[in-house]
Residue frames relative to the residue before (quaternion, step in Angstrom):
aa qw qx qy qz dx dy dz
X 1.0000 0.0000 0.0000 0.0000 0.00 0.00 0.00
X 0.6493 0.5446 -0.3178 0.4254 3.41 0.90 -1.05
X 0.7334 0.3127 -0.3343 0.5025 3.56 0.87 -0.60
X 0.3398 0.6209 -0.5828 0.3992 3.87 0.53 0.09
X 0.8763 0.1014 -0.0790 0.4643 3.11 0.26 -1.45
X 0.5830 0.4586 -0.6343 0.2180 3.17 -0.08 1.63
X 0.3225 0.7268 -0.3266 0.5109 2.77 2.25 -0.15
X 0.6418 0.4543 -0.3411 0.5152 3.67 0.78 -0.98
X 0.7587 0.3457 -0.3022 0.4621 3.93 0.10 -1.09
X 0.5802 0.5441 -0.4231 0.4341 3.77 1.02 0.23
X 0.6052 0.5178 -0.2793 0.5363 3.28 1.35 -0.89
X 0.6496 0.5427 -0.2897 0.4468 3.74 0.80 -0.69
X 0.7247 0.5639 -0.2410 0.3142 3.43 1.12 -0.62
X 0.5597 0.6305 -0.1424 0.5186 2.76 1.81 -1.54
X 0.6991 0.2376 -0.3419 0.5813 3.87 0.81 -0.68
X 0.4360 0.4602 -0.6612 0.4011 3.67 0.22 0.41
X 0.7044 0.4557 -0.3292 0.4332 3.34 -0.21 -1.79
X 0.4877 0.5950 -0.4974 0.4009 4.56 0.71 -0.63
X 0.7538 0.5918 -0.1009 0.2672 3.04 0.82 -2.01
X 0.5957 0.6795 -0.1424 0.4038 3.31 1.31 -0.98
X 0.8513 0.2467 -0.0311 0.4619 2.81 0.81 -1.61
X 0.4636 0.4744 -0.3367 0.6684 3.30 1.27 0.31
X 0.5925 0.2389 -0.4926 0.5909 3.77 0.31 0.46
X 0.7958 0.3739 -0.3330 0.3407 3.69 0.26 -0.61
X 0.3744 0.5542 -0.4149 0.6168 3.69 1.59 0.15
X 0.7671 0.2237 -0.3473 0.4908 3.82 0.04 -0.66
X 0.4611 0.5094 -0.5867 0.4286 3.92 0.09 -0.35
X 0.7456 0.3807 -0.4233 0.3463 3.85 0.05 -1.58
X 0.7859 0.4052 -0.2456 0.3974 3.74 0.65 -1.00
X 0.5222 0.7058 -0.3900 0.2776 3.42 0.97 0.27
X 0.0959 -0.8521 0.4807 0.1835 3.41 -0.35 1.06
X 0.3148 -0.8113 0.4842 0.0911 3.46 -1.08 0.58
X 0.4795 -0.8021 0.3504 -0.0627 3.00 -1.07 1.67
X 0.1113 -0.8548 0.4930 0.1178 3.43 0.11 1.55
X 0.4189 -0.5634 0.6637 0.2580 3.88 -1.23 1.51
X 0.0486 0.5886 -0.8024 -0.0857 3.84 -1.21 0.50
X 0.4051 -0.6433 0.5942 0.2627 3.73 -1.79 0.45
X 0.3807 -0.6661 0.6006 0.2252 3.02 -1.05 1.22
X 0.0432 -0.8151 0.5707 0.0896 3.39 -1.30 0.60
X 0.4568 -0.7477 0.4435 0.1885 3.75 -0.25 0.72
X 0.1040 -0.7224 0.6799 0.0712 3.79 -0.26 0.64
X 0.4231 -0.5597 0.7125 0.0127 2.92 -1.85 0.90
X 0.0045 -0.8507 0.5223 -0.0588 3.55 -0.47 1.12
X 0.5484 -0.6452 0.4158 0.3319 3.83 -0.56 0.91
X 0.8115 0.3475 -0.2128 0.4189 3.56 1.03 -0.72
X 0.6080 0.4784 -0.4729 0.4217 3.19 1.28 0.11
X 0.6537 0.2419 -0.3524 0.6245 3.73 0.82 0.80
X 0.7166 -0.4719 0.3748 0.3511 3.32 -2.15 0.45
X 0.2598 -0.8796 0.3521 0.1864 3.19 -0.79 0.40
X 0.4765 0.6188 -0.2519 0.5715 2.97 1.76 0.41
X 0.4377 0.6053 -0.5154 0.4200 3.66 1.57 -0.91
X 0.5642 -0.5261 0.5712 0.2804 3.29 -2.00 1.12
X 0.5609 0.5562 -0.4048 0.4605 4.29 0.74 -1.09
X 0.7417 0.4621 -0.3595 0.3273 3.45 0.53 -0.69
X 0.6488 0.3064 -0.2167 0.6620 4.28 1.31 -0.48
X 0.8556 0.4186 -0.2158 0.2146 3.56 0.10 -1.15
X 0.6321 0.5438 -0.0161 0.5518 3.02 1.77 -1.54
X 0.6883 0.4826 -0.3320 0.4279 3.34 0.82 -0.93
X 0.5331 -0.7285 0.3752 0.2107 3.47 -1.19 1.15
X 0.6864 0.4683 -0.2944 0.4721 3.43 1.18 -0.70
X 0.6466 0.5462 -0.3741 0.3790 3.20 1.14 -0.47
X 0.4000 0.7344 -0.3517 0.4207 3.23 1.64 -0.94
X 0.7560 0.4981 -0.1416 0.4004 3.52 0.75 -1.65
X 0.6900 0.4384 -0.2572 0.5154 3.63 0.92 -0.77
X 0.5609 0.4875 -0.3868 0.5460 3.79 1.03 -0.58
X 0.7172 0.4408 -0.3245 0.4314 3.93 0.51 -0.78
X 0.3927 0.6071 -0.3214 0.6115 3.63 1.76 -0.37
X 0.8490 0.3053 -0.1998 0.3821 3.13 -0.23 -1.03
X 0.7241 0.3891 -0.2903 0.4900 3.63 0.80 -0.57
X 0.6042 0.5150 -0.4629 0.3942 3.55 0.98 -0.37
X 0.6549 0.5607 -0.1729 0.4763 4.05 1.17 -1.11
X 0.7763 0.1791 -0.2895 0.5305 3.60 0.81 -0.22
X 0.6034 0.3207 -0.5253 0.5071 3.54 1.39 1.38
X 0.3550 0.4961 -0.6289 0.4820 3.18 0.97 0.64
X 0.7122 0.3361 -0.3672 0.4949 3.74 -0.41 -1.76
X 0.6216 0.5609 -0.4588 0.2977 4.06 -0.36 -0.13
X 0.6962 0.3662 -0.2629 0.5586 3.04 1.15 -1.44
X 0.4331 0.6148 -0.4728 0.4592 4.31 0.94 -0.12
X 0.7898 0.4835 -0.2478 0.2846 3.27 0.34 -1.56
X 0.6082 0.4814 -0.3545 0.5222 3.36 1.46 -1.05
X 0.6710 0.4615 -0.5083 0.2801 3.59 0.16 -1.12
X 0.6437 0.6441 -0.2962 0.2882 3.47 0.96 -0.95
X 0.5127 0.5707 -0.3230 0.5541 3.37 1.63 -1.12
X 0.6406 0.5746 -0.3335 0.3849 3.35 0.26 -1.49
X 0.6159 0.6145 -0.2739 0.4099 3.86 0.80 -1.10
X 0.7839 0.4012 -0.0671 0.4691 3.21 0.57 -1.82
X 0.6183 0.4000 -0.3626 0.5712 3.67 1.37 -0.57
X 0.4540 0.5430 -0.5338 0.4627 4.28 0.99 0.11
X 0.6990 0.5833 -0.1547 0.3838 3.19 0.30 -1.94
X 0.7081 0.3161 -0.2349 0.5861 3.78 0.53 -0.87
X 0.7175 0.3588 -0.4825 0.3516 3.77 0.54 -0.18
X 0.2739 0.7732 -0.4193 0.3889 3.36 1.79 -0.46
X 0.9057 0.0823 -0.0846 0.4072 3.05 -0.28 -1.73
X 0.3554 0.7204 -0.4329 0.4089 3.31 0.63 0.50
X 0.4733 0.6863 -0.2367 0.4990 3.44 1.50 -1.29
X 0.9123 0.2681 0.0009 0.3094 2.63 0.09 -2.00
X 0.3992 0.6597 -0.3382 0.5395 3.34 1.37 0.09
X 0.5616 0.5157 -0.2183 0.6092 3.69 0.84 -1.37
X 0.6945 0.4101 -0.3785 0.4541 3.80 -0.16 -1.15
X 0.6339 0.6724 -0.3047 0.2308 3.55 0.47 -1.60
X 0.8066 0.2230 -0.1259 0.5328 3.19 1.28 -1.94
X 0.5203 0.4318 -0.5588 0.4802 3.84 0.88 0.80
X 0.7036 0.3492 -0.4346 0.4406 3.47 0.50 0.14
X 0.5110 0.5786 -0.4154 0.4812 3.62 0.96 -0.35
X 0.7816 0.3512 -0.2637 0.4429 3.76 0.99 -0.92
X 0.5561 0.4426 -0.2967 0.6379 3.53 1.46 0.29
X 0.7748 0.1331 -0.3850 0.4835 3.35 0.28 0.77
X 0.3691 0.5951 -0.4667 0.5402 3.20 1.32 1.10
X 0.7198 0.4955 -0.2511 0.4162 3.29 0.82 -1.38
X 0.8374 0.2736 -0.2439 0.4054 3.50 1.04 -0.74
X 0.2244 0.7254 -0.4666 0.4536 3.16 1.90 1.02
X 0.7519 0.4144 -0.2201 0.4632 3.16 0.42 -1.49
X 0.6148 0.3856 -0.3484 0.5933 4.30 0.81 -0.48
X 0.7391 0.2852 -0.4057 0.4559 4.22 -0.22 -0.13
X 0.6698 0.4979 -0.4599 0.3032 3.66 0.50 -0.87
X 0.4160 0.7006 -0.4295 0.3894 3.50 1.61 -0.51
X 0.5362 0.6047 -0.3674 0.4603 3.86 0.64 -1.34
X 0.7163 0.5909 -0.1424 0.3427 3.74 0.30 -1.91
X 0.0559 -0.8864 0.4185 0.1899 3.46 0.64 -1.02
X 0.2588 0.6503 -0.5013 0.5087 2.95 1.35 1.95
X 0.2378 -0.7721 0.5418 0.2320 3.07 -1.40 0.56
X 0.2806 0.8183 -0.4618 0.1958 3.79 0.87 0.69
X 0.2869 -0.7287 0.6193 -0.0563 3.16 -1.00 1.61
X 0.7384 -0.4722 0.3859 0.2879 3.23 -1.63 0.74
X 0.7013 0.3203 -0.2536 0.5842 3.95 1.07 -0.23
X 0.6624 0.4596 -0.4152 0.4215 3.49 0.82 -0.24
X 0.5021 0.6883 -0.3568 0.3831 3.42 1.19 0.24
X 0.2438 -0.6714 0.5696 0.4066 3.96 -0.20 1.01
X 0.7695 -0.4421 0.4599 0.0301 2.65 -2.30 0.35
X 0.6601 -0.0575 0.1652 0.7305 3.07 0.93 -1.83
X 0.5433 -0.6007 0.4891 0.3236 3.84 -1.07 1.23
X 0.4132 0.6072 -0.4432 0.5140 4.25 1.22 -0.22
X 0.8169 0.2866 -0.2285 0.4453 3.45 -0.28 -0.77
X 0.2529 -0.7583 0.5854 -0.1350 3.15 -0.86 2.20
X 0.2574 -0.7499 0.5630 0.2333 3.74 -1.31 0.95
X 0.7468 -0.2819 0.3740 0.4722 3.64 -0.99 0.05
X 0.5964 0.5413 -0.3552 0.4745 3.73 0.64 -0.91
X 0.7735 0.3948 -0.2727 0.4141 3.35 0.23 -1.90
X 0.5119 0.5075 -0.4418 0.5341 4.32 1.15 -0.68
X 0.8721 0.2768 -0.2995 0.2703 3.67 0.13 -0.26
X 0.2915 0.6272 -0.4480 0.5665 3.37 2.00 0.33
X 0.7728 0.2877 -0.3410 0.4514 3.74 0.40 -1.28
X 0.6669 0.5335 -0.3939 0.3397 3.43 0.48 -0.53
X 0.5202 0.5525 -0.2808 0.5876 3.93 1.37 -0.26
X 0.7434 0.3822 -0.3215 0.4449 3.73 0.95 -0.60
X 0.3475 0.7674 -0.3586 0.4022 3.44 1.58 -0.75
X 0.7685 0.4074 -0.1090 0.4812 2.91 0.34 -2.25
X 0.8526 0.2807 -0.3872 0.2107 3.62 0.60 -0.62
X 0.1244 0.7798 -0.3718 0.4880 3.18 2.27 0.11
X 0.8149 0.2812 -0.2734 0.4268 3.63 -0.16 -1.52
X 0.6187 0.6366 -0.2826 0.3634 3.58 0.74 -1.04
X 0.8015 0.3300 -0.0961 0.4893 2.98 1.01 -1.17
X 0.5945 0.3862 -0.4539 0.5398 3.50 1.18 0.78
X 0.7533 0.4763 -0.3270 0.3143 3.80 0.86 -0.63
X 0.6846 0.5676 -0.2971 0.3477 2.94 1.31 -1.23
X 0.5938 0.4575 -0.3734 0.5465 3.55 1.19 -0.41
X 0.4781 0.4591 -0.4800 0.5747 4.16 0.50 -0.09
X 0.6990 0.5092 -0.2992 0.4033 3.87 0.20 -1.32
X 0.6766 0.5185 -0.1875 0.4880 3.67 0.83 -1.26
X 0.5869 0.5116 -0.2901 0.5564 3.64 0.99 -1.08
X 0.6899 0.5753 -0.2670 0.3488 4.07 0.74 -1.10
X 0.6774 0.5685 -0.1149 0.4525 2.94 1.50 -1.66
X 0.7853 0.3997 -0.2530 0.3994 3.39 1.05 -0.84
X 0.4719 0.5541 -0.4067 0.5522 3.60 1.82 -0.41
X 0.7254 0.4264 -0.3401 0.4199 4.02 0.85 -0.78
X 0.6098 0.5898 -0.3154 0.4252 3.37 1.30 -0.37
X 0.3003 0.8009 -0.1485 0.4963 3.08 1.89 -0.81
X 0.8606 -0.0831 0.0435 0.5006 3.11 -0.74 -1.25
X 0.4287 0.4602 -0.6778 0.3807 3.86 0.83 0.85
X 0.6167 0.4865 -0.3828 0.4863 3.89 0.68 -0.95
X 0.5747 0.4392 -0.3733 0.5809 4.43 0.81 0.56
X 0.7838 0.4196 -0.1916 0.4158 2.93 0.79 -0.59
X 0.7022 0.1830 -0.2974 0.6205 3.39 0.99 -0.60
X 0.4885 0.5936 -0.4640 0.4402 4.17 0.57 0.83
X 0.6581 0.2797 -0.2989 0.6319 3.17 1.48 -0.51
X 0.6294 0.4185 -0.5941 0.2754 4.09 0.12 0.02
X 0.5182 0.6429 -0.4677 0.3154 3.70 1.43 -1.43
X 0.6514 0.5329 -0.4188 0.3411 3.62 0.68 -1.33
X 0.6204 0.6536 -0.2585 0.3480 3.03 0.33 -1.13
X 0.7168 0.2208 -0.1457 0.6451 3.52 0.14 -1.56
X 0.6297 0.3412 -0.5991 0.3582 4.01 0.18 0.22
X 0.4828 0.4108 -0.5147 0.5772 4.36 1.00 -0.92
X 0.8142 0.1908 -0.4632 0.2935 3.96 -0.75 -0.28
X 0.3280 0.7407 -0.4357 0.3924 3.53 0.57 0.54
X 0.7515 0.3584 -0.0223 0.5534 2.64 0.21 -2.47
X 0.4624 0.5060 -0.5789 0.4416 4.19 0.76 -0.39
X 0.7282 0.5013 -0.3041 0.3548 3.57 -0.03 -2.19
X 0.6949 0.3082 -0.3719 0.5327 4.02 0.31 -0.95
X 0.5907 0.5122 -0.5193 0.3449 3.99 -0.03 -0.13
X 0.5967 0.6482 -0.1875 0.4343 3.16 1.03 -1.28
X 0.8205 0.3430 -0.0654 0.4526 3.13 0.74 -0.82
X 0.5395 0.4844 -0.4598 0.5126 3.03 1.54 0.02
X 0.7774 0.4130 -0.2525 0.4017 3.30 0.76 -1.76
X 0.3986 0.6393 -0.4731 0.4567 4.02 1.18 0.72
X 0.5840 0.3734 -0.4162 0.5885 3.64 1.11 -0.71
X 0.7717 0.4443 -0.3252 0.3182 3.86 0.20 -1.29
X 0.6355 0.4786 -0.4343 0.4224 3.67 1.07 -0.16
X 0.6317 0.4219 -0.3920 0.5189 3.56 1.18 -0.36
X 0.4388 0.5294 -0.5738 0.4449 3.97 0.93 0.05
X 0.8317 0.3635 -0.3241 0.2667 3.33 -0.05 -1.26
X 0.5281 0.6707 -0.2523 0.4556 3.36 1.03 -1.10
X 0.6251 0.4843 -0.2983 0.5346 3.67 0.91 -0.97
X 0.5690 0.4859 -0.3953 0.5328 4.00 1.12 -1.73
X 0.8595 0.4329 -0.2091 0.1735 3.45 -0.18 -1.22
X 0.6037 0.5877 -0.2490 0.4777 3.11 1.67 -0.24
X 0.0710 -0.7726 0.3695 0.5113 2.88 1.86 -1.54
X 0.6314 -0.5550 0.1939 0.5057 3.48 0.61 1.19
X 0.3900 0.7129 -0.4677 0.3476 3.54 0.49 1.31
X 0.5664 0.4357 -0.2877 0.6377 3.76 1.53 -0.45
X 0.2454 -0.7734 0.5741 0.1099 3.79 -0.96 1.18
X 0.4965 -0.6602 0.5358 0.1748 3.53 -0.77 1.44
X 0.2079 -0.5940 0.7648 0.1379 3.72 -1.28 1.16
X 0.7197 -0.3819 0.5499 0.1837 2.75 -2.24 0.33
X 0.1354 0.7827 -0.6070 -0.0257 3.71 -0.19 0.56
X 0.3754 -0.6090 0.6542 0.2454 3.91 -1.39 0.71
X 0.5210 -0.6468 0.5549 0.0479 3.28 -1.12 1.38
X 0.5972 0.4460 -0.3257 0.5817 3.87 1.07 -0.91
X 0.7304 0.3160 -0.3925 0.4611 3.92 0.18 -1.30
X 0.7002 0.4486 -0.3920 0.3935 4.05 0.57 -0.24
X 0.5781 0.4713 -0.4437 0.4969 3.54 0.70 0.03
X 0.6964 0.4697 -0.3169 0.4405 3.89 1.10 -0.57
X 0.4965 0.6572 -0.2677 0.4998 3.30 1.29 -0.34
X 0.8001 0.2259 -0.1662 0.5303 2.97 0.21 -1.83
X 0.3741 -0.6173 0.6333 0.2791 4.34 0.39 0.22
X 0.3375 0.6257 -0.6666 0.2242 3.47 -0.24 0.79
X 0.1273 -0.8058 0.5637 -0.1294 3.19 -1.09 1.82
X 0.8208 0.1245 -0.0942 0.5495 3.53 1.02 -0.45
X 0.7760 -0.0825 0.0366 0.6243 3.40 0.83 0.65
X 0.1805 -0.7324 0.6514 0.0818 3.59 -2.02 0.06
X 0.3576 -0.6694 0.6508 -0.0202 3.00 -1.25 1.06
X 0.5457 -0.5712 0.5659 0.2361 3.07 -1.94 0.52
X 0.6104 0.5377 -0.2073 0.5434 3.73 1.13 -0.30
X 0.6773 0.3235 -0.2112 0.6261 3.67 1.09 -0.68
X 0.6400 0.5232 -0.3790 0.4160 3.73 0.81 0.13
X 0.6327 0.3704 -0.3037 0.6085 3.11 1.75 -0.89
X 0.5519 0.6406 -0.4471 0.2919 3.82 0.71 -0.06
X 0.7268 0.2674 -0.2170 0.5943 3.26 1.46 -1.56
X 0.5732 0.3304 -0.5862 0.4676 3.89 -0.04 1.07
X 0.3883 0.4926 -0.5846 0.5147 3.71 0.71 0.55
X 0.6260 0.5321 -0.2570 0.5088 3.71 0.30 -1.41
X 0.8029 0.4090 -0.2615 0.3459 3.68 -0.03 -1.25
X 0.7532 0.2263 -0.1964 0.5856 3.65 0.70 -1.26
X 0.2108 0.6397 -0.7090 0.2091 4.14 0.87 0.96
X 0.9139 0.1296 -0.0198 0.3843 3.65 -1.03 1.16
X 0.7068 0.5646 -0.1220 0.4085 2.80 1.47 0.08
X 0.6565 0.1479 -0.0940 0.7337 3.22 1.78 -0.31
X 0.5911 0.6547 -0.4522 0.1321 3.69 0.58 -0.16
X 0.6358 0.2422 -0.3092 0.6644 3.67 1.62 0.76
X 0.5377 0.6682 -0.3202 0.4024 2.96 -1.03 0.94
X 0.8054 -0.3488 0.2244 0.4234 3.37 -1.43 -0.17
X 0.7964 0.3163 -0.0359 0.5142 3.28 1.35 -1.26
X 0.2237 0.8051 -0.5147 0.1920 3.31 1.53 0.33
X 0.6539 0.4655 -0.4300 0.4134 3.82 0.46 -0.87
X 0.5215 0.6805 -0.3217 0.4018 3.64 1.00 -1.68
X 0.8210 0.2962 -0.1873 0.4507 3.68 0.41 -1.32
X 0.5493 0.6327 -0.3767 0.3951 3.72 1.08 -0.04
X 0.7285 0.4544 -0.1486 0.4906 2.88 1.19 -1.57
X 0.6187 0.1535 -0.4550 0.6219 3.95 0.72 0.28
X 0.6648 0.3088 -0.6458 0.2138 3.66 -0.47 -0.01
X 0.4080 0.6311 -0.4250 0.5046 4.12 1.34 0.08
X 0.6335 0.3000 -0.2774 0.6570 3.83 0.64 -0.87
X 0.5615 0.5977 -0.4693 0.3276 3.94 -0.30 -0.31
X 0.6434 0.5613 -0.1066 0.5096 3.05 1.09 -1.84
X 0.7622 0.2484 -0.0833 0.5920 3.95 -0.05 -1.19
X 0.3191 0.7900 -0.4749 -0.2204 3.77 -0.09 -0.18
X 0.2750 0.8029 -0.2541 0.4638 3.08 1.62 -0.21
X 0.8409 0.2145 -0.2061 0.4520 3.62 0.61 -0.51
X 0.4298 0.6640 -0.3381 0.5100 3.28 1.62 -0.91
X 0.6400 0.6062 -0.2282 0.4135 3.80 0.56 -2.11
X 0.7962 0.3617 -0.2089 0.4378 3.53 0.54 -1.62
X 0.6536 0.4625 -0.3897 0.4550 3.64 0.98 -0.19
X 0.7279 0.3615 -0.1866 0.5519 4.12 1.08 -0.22
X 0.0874 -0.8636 0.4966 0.0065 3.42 0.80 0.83
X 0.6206 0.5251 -0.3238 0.4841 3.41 1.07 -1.71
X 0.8413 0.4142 -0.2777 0.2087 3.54 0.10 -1.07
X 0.5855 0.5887 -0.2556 0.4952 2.93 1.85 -0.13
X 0.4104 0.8139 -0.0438 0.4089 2.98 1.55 -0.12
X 0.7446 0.3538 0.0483 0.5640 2.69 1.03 -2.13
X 0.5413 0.4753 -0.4567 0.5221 3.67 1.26 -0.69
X 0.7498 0.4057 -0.3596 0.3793 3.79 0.11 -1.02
X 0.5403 0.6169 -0.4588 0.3421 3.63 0.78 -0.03
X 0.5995 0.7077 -0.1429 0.3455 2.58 1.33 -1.45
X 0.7112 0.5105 -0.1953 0.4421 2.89 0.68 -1.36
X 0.6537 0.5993 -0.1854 0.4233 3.27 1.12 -1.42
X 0.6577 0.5668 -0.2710 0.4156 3.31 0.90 -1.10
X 0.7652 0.4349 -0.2064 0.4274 3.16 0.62 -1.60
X 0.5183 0.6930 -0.4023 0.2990 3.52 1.09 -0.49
X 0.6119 0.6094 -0.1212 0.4895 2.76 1.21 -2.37
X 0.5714 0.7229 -0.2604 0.2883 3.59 0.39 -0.85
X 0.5334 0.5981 -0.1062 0.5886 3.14 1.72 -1.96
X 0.8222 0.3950 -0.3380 0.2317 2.77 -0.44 -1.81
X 0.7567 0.4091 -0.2728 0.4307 3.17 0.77 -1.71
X 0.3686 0.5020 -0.6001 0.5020 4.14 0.38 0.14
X 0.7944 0.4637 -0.2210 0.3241 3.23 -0.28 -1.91
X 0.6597 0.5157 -0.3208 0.4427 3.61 1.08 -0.56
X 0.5108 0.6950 -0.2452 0.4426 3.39 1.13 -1.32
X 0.8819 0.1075 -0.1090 0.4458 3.80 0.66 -1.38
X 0.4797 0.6810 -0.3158 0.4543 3.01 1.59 0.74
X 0.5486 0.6370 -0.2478 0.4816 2.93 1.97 -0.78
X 0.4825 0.6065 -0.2970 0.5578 3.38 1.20 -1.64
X 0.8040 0.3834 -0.3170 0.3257 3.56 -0.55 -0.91
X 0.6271 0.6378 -0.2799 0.3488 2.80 1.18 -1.13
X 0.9597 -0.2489 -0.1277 0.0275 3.30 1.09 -0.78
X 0.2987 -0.7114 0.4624 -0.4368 1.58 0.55 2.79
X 0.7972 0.2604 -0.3039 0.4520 3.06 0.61 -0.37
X 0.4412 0.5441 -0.5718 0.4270 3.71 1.27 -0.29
X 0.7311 0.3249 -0.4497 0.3971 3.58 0.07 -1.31
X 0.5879 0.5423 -0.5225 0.2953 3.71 -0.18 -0.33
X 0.7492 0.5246 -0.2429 0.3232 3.19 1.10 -1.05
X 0.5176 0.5948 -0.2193 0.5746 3.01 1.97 -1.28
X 0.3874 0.5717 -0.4956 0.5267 4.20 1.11 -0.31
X 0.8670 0.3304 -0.1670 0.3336 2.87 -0.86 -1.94
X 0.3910 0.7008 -0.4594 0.3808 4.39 1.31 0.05
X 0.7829 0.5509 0.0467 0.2852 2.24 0.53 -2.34
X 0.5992 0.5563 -0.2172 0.5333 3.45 1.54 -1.04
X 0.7717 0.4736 -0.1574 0.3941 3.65 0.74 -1.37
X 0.4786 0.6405 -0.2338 0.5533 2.81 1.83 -0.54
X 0.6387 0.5551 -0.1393 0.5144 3.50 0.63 -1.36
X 0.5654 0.5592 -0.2371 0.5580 3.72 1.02 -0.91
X 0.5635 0.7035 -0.2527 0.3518 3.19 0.48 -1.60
X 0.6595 0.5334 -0.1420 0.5103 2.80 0.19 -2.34
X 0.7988 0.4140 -0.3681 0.2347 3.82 -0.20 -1.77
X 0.6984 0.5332 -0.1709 0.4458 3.12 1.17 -1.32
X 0.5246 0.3910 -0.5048 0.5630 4.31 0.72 -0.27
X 0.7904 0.3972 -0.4014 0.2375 4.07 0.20 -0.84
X 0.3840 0.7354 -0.2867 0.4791 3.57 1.72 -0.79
X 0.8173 0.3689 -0.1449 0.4183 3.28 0.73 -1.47
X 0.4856 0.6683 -0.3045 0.4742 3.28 1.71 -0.69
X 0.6124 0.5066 -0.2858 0.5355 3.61 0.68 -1.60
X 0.7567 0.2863 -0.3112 0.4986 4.09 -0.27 -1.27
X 0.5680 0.5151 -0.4743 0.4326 3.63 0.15 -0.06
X 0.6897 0.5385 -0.2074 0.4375 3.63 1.23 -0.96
X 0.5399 0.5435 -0.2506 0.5919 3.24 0.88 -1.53
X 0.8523 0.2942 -0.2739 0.3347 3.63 -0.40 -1.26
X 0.6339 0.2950 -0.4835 0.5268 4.00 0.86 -0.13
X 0.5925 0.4499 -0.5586 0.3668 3.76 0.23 -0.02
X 0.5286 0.5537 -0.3797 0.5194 3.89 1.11 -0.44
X 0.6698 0.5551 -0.3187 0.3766 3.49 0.57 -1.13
X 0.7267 0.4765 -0.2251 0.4407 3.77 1.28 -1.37
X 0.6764 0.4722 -0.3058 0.4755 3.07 1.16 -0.79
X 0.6099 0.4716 -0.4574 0.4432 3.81 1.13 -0.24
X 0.2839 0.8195 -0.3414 0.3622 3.80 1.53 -0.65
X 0.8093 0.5013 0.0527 0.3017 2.44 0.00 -2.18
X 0.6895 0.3853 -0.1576 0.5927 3.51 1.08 -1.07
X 0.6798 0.4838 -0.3386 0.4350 3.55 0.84 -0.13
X 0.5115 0.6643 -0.3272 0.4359 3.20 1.44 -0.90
């Protein structure tokens, strides 16, 4: 039994494995068959071509004529609307073109009757274009204001300088005159009250005490005399000068007798009035002397410079003046240019 059936499942195999390969033998040799669609053409000559069924009747044609007439009354009605547009638009400006040159010739017309009034002769070409474009005239108007623009800011700055420098030269030479007139009036006091200190000194000695030679320059440094001299401060700084220096010797009496007056002056002073006197005159005299020289050529200068200054006023002033009217006129000219350019645009 056991072989029966394997004999049987051997037999079962063997026609499989037949089967197989005989499907796979026919696949390789199998040829394959391409469907194409047949399509049928309609040809003008295989029918009449005049038959009415063939334009009028026929449905598709029906359809392509309604195509065709519906699209070239569309684009018609496009084309007009468009015309219509361009014939608005051109009558538009056409209008306004027309207005332009009756009003251009009416405001000519009553150019030419007012400008009469003015007493200008300015025509319709003589009129600039653009307010930019400048003649030779208008470059030398600006070049004249420039100048008076500049004039008329520096020279007043300049004038202000001059008078602060004028200023403090008149301080300056008010304080040397003093000066060199107090050292003056020192140098003649000195020198007077040198003759009167050897008067007294001679009275008081009874012309027994012999007078040295004193320098007037090294006693005025000594004695610091800054604002004046006395007969007492002369006898104060030759106390100071011949300390130790004459008090043996030829001039020993000489130096006793003022450092004795140094000491007391007050009583010495009140007994020599005259001589005390005479130094301050001195002084006074020689002072006064200065000043009024020093005033004299100080005056002169003085004024010279006012007028010079009062010039250069008067000039900048004068400027002034050129340059507000310069500017007045082109301010004028140019809005009367401006209306009249208005006016033509209008």
């Amino acid at each position: 039994m056991k072989l029966n059936y394997i004999s049987i499942s051997l037999f079962s195999f063997s026609l499989n494995v037949l089967s197989l390969s005989s499907e796979v033998y026919n696949q390789r040799n199998h040829n394959l068959t391409l469907h194409k669609a047949t399509t049928t053409s309609r040809l003008l000559c295989e029918c009449e071509l005049y038959a009415p069924p063939n334009y009028d009747n026929d449905p598709e044609m029906k359809e392509l004529m309604e195509i065709f007439n519906r699209q070239t009354s569309e684009r018609l009605r496009e084309y007009d609307e468009r015309m219509q547009d361009k014939r608005q638009k051109c009558k538009e400006q056409c209008e306004k073109d027309i207005q332009k040159i009756i009003l251009k010739d009416k405001i000519e017309k009553e150019l030419s009757e007012k400008l009469g009034a003015l007493q200008t002769d300015i025509r319709t070409e003589d009129i600039p274009t653009c307010v930019c474009e400048k003649s030779v005239a208008a470059k030398t108007e600006k070049v004249c204001l420039k100048c008076g623009k500049t004039m008329g800011a520096v020279a007043p700055a300049w004038g202000l300088v001059s008078g602060v420098g004028y200023v403090a030269w008149t301080q300056y030479v008010a304080t040397t005159v003093a000066k060199a007139a107090t050292d003056a009036g020192i140098a003649e006091g000195v020198k007077v009250g040198l003759i009167n200190v050897a008067k007294i000194v001679t009275q008081l000695s009874k012309g027994r005490a012999k007078i040295p030679v004193i320098d007037a320059e090294k006693l005025i440094t000594v004695g610091k005399f800054s604002d004046g001299v006395s007969l007492d401060g002369i006898f104060k700084a030759m106390d100071i000068f011949m300390l130790k220096r004459f008090d043996e010797g030829t001039y020993g009496q000489f130096s006793l007798w003022v450092q004795n007056i140094a000491k007391t002056p007050r009583i010495y002073m009140s007994k020599y009035p005259t001589e005390v006197a005479e130094v301050t005159k001195a002084f006074a005299e020689a002072k006064t002397s200065i000043l009024t020289k020093a005033g004299n050529a100080t005056s002169s200068l003085t004024t010279a410079i006012t007028a010079s200054i009062i010039a250069i006023i008067l000039i900048v002033f004068v400027m002034i003046i050129i340059y507000l009217i310069l500017r007045y006129r082109r301010k004028k000219k140019m809005k009367r240019k401006l209306q009249y350019m208005k006016l033509l645009k209008e």
